[in-house]
C-alpha positions as a Markdown table, in Angstrom:
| # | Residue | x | y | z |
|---|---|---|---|---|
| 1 | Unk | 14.8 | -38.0 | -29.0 |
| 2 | Unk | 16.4 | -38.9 | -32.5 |
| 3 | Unk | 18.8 | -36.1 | -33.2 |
| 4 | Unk | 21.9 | -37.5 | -31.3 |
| 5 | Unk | 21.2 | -36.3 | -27.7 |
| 6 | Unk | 22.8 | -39.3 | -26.7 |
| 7 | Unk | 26.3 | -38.8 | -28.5 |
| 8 | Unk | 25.8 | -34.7 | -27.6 |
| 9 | Unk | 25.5 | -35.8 | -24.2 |
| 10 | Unk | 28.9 | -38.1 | -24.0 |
| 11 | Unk | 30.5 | -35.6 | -25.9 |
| 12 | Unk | 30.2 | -32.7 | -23.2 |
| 13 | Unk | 31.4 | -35.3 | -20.6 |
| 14 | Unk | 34.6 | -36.2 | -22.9 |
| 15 | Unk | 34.9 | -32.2 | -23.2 |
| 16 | Unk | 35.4 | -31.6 | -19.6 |
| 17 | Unk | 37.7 | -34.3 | -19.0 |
| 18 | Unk | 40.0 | -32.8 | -22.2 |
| 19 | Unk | 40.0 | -29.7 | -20.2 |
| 20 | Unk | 40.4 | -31.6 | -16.7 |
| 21 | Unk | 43.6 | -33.6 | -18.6 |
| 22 | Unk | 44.8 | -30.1 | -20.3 |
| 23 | Unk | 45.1 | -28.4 | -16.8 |
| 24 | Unk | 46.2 | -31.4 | -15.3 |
| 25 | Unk | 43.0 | -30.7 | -12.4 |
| 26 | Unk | 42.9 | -33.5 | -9.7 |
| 27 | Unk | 39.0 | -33.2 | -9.6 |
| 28 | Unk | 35.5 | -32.0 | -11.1 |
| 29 | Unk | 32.4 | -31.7 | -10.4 |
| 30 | Unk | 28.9 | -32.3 | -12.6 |
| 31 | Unk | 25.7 | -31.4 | -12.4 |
| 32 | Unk | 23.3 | -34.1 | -13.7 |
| 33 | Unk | 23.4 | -32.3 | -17.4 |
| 34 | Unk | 20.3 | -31.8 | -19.4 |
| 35 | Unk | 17.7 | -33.6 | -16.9 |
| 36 | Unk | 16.3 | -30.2 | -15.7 |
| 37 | Unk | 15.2 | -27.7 | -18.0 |
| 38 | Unk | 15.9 | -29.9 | -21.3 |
| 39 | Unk | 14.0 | -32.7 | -19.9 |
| 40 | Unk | 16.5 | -35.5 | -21.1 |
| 41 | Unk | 15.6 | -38.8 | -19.4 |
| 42 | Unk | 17.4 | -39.0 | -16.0 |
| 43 | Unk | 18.0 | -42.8 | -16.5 |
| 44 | Unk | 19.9 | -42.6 | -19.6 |
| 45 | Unk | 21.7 | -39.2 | -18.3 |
| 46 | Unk | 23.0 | -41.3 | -15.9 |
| 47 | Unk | 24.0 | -44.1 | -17.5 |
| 48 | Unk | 26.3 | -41.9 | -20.1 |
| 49 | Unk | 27.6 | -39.6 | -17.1 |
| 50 | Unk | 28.3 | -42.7 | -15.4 |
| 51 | Unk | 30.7 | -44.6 | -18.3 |
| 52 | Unk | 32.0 | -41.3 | -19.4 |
| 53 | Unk | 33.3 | -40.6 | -15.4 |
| 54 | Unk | 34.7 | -44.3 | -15.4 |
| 55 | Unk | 36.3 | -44.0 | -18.7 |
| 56 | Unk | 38.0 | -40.9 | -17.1 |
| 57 | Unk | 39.0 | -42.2 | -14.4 |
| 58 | Unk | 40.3 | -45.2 | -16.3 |
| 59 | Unk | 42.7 | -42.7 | -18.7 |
| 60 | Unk | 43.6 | -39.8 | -16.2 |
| 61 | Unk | 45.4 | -40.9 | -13.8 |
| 62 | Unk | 45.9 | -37.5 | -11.9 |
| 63 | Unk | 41.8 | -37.6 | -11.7 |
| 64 | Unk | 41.3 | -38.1 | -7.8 |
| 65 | Unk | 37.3 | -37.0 | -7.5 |
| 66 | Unk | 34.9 | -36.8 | -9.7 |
| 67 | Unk | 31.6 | -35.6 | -7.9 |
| 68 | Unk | 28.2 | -35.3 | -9.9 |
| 69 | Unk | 25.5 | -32.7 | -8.0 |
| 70 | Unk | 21.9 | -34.3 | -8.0 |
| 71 | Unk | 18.8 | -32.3 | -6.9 |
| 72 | Unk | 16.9 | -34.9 | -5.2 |
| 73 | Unk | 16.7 | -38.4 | -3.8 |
| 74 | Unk | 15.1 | -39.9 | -6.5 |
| 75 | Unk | 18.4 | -38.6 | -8.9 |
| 76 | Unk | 20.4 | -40.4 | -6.7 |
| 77 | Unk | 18.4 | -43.7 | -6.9 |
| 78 | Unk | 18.7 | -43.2 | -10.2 |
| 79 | Unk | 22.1 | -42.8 | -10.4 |
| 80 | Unk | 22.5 | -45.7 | -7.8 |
| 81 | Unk | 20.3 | -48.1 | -10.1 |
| 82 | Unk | 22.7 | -47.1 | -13.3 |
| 83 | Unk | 25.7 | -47.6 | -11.5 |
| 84 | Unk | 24.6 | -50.9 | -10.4 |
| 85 | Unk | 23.9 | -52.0 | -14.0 |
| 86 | Unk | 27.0 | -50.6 | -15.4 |
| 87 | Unk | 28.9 | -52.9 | -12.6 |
| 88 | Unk | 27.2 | -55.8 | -13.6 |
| 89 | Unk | 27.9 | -55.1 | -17.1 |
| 90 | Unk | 31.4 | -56.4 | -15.5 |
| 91 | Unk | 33.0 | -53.3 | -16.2 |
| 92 | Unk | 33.0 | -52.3 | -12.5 |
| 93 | Unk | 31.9 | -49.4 | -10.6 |
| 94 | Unk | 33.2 | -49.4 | -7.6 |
| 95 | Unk | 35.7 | -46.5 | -8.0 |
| 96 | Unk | 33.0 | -44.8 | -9.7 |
């Protein structure tokens, strides 16, 4: 909980889009990172996954798909409830 997980988090997202911009790649996919084994809270993975993919897709604009893999239906509500707060955050989230 308190040794940056948070920032280590957004930072492997940034990562992969330096690589996606390097190679000039149209698309990528994610699994949800870290919620599985290393038990980092699905609700905040989401939320960081979720700004880093529309700050992306905001910067890059050869980025065409981003996809993110979840395991079950509950991930996805999760990621449905943290997209929905994100768009009402006003910085959209409909391309996301």
């Amino acid at each position: 909980g308190a040794r940056g997980e948070e920032a280590t988090l957004a930072r492997c997202y940034k990562s992969v889009f330096a690589l996606v911009e390097q190679h000039g790649l149209r698309s990528v996919a994610f699994p949800s990172i870290s919620t599985g084994v290393y038990r980092f809270p699905i609700e905040r993975a989401a939320l960081i996954a979720l700004r880093e993919i529309r700050a992306a897709l905001g910067r890059l604009p050869q980025l065409e798909k981003v996809t993110v893999v979840l395991f079950s239906q509950a991930d996805l509500e999760t990621y449905q409830r943290a997209l929905a707060a994100l768009s009402s955050e006003g910085g959209g989230g409909e391309n996301v």
